[in-house]
C-alpha positions in Angstrom: 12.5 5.8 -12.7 8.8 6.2 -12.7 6.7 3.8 -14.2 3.1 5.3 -16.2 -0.2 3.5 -16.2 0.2 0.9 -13.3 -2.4 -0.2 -11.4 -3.6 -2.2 -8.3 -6.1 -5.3 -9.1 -6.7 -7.9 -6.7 -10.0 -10.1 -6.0 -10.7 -10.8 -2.5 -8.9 -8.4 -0.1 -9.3 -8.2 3.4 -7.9 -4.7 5.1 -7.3 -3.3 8.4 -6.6 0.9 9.2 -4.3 1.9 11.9 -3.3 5.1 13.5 0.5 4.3 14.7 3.8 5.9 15.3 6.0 5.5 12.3 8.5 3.2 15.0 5.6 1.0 15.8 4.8 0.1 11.7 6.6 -3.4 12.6 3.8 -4.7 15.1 1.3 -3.2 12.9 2.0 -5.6 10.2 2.7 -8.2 13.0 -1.1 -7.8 14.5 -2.4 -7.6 10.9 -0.6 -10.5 9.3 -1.9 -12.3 12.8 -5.3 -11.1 13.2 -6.4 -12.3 8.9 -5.0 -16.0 10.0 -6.7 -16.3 13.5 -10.0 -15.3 11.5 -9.1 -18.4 8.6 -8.2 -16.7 6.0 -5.3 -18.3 3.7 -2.9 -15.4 2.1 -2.8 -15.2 -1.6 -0.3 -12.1 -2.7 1.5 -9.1 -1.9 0.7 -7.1 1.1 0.4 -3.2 0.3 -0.5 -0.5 2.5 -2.1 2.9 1.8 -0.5 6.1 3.8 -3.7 8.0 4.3 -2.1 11.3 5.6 1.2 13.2 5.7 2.8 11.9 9.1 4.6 15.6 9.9 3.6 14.5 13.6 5.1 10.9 13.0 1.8 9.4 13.3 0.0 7.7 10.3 -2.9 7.0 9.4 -2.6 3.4 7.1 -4.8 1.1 5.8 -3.4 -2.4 5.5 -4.4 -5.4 2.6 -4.1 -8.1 1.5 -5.2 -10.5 -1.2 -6.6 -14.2 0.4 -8.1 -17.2 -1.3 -11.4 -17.0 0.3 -14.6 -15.6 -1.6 -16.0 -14.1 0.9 -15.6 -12.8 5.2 -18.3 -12.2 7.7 -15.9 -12.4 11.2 -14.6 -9.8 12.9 -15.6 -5.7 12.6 -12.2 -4.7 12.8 -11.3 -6.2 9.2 -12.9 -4.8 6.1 -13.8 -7.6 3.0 -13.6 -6.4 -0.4 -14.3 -8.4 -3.2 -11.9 -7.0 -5.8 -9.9 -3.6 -5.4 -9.4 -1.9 -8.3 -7.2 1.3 -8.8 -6.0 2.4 -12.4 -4.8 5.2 -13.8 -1.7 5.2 -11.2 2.4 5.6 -11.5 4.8 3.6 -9.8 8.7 3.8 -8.4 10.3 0.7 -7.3 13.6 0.6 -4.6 15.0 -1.9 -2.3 17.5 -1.4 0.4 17.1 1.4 3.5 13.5 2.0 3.6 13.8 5.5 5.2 16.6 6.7 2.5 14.5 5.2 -0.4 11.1 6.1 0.4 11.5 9.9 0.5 13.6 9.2 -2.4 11.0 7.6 -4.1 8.0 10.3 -3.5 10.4 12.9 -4.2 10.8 11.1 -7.4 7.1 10.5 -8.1 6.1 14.5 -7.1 8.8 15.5 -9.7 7.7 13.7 -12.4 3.7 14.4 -11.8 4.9 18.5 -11.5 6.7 17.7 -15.1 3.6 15.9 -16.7 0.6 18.3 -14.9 -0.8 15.6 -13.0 -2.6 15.7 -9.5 -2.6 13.2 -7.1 -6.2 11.4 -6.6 -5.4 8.8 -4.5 -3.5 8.4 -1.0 0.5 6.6 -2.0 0.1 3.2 -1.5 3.2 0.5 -0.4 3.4 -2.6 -1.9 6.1 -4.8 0.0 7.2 -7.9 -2.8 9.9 -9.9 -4.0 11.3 -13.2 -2.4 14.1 -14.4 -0.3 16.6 -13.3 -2.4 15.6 -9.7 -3.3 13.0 -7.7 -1.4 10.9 -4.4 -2.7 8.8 -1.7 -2.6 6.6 -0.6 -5.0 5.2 3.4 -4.2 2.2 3.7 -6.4 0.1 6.5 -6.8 -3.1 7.6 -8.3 -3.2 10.2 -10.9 -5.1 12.5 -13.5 -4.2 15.4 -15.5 -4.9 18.3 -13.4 -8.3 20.3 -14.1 
């Protein structure tokens, strides 16, 4: 089912991009996750990833974020401070279980319903990875506008 008029608001994000395999996504999140705590910062939500192209080569391009406690960052070049992130206007699926069986699921899902409604795509998908140790999700949000 696809959710209408969702959004992504978060103060205080701190963001890495990548160019990886798809297989290497894992250590990705690994050096991320490990790079924001050497550097201090303390963690403060969900962590969501953008998928900046279409990975026909299985390369992708993704920007990684997170929300942290800290008002403000000054370290290292290779992370990117932003003191709120802001995207509205968006539509969202939701699955857990098989990532790989889900996801394309899920797009195919969200493509269908913006081809229904006459809406174009105005943002890259983004990944948010929630939920706690008993059930874990993915939200697939995208940004959207009635087309031209």
């Amino acid at each position: 089912m696809v959710v209408e008029e969702e959004k992504i608001a978060h103060k205080n994000v701190i963001s890495k991009q990548y160019w990886i395999h798809y297989t290497d996504f894992e250590k990705a999140l690994d050096d991320f996750i490990n790079m924001v705590l050497k550097e201090g910062m303390t963690l403060k939500g969900n962590i969501f990833y953008s998928l900046n192209n279409v990975p026909v080569d299985e390369n992708m391009h993704i920007e990684i974020f997170i929300p942290v406690h800290e008002d403000y960052y000054f370290g290292s070049n290779e992370l990117t401070f932003r003191s709120y992130f802001l995207i509205d206007q968006m539509i969202m699926s939701r699955y857990t279980g098989d990532y790989r069986k889900f996801t394309e699921f899920a797009y195919a899902e969200i493509l269908t319903h913006m081809d229904m409604k006459d809406l174009e795509q105005i943002t890259p998908f983004f990944h948010e990875l929630a939920g706690d140790s008993s059930m874990q999700y993915t939200q697939l949000k995208v940004g959207i506008r009635e087309k031209l």
